[in-house]
Steps between C-alpha positions, in 0.01 A plus 500: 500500500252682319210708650248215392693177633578774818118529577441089409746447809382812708175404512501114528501480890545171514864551378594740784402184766788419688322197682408281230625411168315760239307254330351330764396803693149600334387114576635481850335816552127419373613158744546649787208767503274199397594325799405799708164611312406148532526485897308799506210371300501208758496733784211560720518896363201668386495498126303606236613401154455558098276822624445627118614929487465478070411351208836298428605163542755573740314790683438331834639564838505331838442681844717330811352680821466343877164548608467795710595643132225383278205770565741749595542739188775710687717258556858528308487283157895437358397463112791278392576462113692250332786539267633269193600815270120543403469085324572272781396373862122542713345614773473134607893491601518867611369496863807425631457813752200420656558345769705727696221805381203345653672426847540900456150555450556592157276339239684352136333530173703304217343584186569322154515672142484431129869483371681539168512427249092437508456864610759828457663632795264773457218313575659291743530910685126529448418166717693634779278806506196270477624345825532802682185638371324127623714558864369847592157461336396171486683360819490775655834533685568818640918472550671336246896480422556370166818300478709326226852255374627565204247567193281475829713826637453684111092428531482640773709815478261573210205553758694748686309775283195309499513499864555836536210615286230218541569344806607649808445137669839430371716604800858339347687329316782204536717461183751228483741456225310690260547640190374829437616619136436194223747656175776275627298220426400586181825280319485223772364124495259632719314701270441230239143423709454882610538633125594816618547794278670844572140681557362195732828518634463797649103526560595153728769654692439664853725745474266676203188387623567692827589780361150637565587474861349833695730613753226703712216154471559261770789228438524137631825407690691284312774202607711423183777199564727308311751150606869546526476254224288686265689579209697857465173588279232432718678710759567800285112435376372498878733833573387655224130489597547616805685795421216565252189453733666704796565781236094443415451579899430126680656374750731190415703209739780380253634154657738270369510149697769316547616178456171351238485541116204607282328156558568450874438842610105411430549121613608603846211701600304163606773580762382725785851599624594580138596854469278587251164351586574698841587812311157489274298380816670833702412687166179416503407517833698863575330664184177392647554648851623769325226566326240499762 
């Protein structure tokens, strides 16, 4: 197999699912986290929705919070972003994890964004650091971890420098199934709606972004997972980065769960007893003690 048809399988995660047959998995998925969005819009939670952070169409985000929450700027806010490789899916379906956050005390902003092809991956970056800027000065929150699936996981991974220089209100971040470096993409299906090319390649990818990283500045702590199911390249990706921000000096929590895939392992945290949602909700909660 060549390198190109390689990457095509590598990073098609819907091919390393062991539960469901490969083509049905990206519809079963957008199912079943439908199904739980839509029970939480029903709910009797506190909500605030389509809150506008930017100019485009997509730039809107929803705040889940109990009320005790709502005039408290302190209070931890899990930023959650969506994946969909950077062209697909909404905030609308992606608050899966609320539930289990706010009976934590832990507020849940979902936030939408513009998607390719209408916009470049670049700008696509830039809307993320709109929504932080709109968190910490608009909204005012005070302790925010900034968390992400997928694409969601590479969006926010380019905020880690952003965080450290701008915003010190960013305490952490949760990235799951991420990628981190975008060249294997470059001669994939996937970048037929990116339109990557080797410079925006590179200027896109985490691992050169961060390479301004200061070592003596203060760091965020940082939880970085992956599925067993996740294919051999989101792994390596995910090990990768880790070995690359602990050599930049932050502290990282490398996880890999067992027994979900790259779709379930975000589907599950509805789930209270799931291992992950009570890994990020010990995460969170630790690094804020910690901090104090």
């Amino acid at each position: 197999m060549n390198e190109k048809y390689e990457n095509e399988v590598l990073y098609s995660p819907s091919k390393w699912c062991k539960r469901i047959e490969h083509n049905s998995v990206v519809k079963h998925h957008i199912n079943t986290v439908r199904k739980i969005c839509q029970k939480i819009k029903t709910s009797q939670l506190n909500k605030s929705t389509n809150i506008r952070y930017g100019l485009g169409d997509q730039q809107l985000l929803d705040i889940y919070e109990n009320k005790s929450m709502k005039s408290n700027s302190s209070t931890p806010s899990f930023v959650y972003i969506h994946g969909g490789y950077w062209q697909e899916l909404e905030k609308d379906i992606s608050a899966y994890c609320v539930e289990p956050l706010i009976n934590s005390e832990i507020r849940v902003i979902v936030p939408g964004y513009d998607l390719a092809p209408k916009i470049s991956l670049g700008e696509i970056i830039d809307e993320i650091r709109q929504l932080l800027s709109f968190l910490v000065n608009n909204l005012m929150f005070e302790n925010i971890w900034l968390g992400g699936h997928s694409a969601g996981a590479h969006l926010a991974a380019c905020m880690i420098l952003t965080a450290q220089q701008d915003f010190p209100e960013i305490k952490g971040f949760v990235l799951i199934s991420g990628i981190y470096d975008l060249k294997p993409l470059l001669d994939t299906s996937i970048n037929s709606g990116l339109q990557l090319n080797e410079t925006s390649c590179v200027e896109c990818s985490p691992l050169h972004i961060l390479k301004g990283l200061n070592k003596s500045r203060r760091t965020s702590e940082i939880l970085i997972v992956t599925a067993e199911d996740d294919s051999p390249a989101f792994k390596q990706q995910t090990s990768q980065f880790r070995k690359f921000l602990v050599s930049r000096g932050l502290i990282v929590k490398e996880e890999c769960v067992a027994g979900v895939d790259h779709f379930n392992i975000v589907e599950n945290l509805s789930d209270k007893d799931f291992f992950l949602t009570k890994l990020i909700i010990k995460f969170i909660l630790n690094s804020l003690c910690s901090k104090d």
